[in-house]
N, C-alpha and C positions, 0 to 999 in steps of 0.2 A: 430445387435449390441445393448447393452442395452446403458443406458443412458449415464450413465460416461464414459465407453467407447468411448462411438460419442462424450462426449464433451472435452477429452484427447484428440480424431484425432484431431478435429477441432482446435485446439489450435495450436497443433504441428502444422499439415496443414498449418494454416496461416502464424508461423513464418518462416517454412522453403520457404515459398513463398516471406522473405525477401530478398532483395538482403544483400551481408555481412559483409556491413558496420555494426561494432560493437558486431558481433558476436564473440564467444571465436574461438580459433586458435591453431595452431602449432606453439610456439616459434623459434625462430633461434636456442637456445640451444635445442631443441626435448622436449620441456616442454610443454604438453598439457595444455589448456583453459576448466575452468568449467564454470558457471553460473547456478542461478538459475532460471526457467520461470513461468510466472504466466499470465493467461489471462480470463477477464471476460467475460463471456458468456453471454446471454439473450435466455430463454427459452421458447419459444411460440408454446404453445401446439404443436405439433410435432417437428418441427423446433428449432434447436441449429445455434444461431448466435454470431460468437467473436466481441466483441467491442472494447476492450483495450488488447494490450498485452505487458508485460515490464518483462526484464531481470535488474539482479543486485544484488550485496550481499553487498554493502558497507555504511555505514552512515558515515558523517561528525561531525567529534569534536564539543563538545558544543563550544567551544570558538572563532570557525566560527559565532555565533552566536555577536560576537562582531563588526563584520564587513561589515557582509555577506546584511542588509538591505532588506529584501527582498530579494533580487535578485535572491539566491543562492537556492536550493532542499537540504533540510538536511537531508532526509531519504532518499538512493535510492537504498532499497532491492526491488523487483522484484514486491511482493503482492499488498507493498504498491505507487508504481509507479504507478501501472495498476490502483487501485481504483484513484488515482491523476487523472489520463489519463481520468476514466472516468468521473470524475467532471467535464473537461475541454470538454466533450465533451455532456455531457448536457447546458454546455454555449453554444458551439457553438449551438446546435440545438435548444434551447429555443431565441437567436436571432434571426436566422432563422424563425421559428413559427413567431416571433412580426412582422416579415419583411413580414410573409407569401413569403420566397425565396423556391423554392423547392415543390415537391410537393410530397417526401419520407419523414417522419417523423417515423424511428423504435421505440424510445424510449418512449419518451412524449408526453401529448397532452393538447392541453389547457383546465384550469378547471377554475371553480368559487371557490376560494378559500372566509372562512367565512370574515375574517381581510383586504382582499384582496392585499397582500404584496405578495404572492407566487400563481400565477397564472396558474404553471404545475406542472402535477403530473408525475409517472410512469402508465403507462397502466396496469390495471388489472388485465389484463390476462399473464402480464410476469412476470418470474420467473428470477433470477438473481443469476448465481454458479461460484466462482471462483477457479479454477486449477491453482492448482501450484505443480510445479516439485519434489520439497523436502517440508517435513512438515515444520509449521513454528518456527523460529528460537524461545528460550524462553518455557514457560513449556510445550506445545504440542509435543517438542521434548525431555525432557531431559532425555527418557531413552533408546535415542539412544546416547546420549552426555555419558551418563555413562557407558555406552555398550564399550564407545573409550575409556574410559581415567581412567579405575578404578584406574590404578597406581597412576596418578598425584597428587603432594602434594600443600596444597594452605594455603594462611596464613588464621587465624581463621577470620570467617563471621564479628562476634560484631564487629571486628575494620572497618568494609567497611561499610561507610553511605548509597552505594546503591549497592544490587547485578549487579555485570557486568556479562554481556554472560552468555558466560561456566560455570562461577565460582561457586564452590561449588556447582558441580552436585548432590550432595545427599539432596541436599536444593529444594523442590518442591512445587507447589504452590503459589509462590512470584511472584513479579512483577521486572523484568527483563530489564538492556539496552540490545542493540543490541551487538552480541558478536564483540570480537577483540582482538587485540594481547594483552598480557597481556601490553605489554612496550608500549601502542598507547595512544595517550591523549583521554583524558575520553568523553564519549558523553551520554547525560541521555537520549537522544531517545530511548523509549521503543522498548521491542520486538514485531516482528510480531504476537506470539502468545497475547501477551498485547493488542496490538492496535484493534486486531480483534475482542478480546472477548469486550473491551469494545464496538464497533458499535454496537453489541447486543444491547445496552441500548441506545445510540446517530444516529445511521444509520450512514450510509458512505459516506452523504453528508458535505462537507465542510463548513468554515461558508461564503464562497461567494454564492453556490449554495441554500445554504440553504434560502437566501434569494430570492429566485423566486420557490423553487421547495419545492413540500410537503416531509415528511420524505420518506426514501425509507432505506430500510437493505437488507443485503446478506442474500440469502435464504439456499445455499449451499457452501461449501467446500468441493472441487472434488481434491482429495489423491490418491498415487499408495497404492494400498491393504497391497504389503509389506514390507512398510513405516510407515504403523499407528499401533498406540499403540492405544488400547481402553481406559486404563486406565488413563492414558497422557490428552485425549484430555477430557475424561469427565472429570478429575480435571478442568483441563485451563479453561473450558468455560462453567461450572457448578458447580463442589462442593467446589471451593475453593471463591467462592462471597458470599456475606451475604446475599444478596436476589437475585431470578434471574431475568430476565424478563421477558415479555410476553412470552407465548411459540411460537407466531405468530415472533416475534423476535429474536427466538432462531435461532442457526446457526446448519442444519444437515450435516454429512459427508455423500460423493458419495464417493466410492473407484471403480477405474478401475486396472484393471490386468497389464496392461505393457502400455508404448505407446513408439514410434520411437523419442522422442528428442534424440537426439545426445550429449548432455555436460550435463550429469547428475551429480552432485559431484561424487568424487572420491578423494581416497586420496591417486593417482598419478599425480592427475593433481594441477596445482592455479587457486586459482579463478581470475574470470577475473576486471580488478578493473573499464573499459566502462559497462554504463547500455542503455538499450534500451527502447521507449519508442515508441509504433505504436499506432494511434487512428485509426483501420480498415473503418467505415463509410466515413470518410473524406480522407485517404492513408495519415494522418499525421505522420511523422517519426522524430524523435530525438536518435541522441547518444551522449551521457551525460558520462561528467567525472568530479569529482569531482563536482558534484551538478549542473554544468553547461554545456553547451553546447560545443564536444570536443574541444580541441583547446582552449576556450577563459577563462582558466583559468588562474586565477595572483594571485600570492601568497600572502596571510593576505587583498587581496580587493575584491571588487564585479567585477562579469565585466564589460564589456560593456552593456548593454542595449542589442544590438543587438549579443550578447554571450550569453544572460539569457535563462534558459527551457523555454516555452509554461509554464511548470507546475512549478512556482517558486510562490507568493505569489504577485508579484507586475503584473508579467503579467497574472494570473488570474484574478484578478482585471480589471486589464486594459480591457479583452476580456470581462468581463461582464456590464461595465461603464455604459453605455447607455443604460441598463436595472437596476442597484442596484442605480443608481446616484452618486453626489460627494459624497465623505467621507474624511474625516481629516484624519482619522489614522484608519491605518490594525484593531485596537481592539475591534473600533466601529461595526465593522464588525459581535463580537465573541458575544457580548451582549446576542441579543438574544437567545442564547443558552448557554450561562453562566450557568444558575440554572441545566438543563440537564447536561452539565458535570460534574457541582462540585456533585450532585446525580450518576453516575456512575461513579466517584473514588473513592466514597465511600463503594463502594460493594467492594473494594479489601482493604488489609491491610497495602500500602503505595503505594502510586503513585509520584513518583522523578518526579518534575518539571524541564523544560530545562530553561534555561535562557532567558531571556522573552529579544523582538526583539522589539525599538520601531521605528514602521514604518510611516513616514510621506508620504500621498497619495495626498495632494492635500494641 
């Protein structure tokens, strides 16, 4: 079995190995459950190993951002859960490492960094590919979105200050929210194909990780064969930036032929509106709804503390304390990597800001 292949089992593999809490379903009315999966791999010379794996197609309204404090996950489509999942799971392992607990270390290992503020890197020798079930949402897809909906009539572009979804499929090359009904309150959370092509230029680490771990980027994105558009994905994450990045940072596609997940979209089934979140190293598991943990949602507040993801912004922080130290506020956090983002928004032709959160940590 060639590469992508083994690394489609493995993925599926692990999740069907979940028990099902969270997983999509048979409704009571006979309405089947879609979702879509996404799990990152680690590639060491022969060897394919899953790290993170998360289901989910749904983001939260910018105007949760009014209340939400941290607490809340506002993207929690599947791709980008999984990379979430695995920020939190180089915390946990670079604690680990300071504590010397354990004596498995897969991912990182300690370095001499020059500045000496980030102390581990990635290993070498590992390769790092994420699979996901359906391509991602935003320009990597839209000419399967135009394949659906040639009929559809939309009002003209100039009056919308930011492309939403779907809209305006014959529009290509733009930067994208995440799609939703048309009648849903607005949310500027970019699309996954957005958010991917920018880590080209930023890496996939966060700004908590990024304070202890050197850069690290996705090496791969692993596609079903006939799902991808070639043309689609070289605009998304090449000809439509102004300049590109390293080519050591560029993102290649794996395509595998089929693989056994079971809730592939369809448009007989709904999607399912629980996402899942597994850290494989650790058998950490979350099923998240609406941004939090099921169950402890309450409407227009944050929840409880002990309702919050693992992967929300305040308990990120929290697992890494004792290695990043206090900090007053989430944004001191972004600093250092301020100059690198505001440089990779600029290779695109508008990048919608979301409503900025101010987070008090200490």
């Amino acid at each position: 079995m060639d590469l992508p292949n083994r690394i489609a089992n493995a993925v599926v593999t692990a999740f069907d190995a979940l028990d099902k809490s969270g997983k999509p379903t048979v409704r009571s009315n006979g309405t089947k459950e879609w979702s879509v999966l996404a799990g990152l791999v680690a590639i060491h010379q022969d060897s394919v190993s899953v790290l993170t794996l998360a289901t989910g197609v749904k983001s939260m309204p910018d105007s949760v951002r009014e209340y939400s404090d941290g607490w809340i996950v506002h993207d929690n489509h599947a791709e980008i859960l999984c990379l979430r999942a695995f920020n939190w799971l180089l915390v946990d392992e670079a604690v680990r490492l300071s504590k010397k607990v354990g004596d498995k270390h897969e991912l990182i290992l300690l370095c001499e960094d020059i500045d000496g503020k980030r102390p581990f890197r990635l290993k070498n020798d590992v390769s790092l590919a994420l699979y996901i079930s359906e391509p991602p949402c935003g320009d990597a897809s839209m000419s399967v979105v135009s394949s659906n909906c040639a009929d559809s009539w939309e009002p003209p572009a100039k009056k919308l200050k930011v492309m939403r979804g779907r809209a305006h499929f014959n529009k290509v090359g733009i930067v994208r929210t995440k799609p939703g009904r048309a009648d849903s309150l607005v949310t500027y959370s970019k699309s996954c194909s957005d958010k991917l092509c920018l880590k080209q230029f930023i890496g996939i680490l966060n700004c908590v990780t990024s304070q202890l771990v050197l850069p690290i980027y996705l090496d791969y994105l692993v596609l079903q064969r006939a799902k991808y558009n070639k043309t689609d994905f070289l605009r998304c994450f090449n000809e439509r930036l102004q300049s590109n990045p390293p080519a050591s940072q560029q993102l290649k596609v794996l395509l595998f032929d089929s693989d056994k997940y079971q809730f592939h979209k369809s448009d007989h089934a709904s999607p399912l509106p629980l996402s899942i979140v597994y850290c494989v190293p650790t058998k950490t598991k979350e099923v998240l709804n609406n941004g939090v943990k099921n169950g402890a949602f309450v409407k227009k507040k944050p929840p409880k503390p002990t309702g919050a993801s693992m992967l929300c912004k305040r308990k990120m922080y929290s697992h890494a304390k004792e290695m990043v130290g206090n900090v007053r506020k989430y944004d001191e956090l972004k600093i250092d990597r301020r100059e690198d983002k505001e440089h990779a928004w600029k290779q695109f032709d508008s990048w919608p800001r979301t409503s900025k959160e101010d987070i008090e940590l200490g």
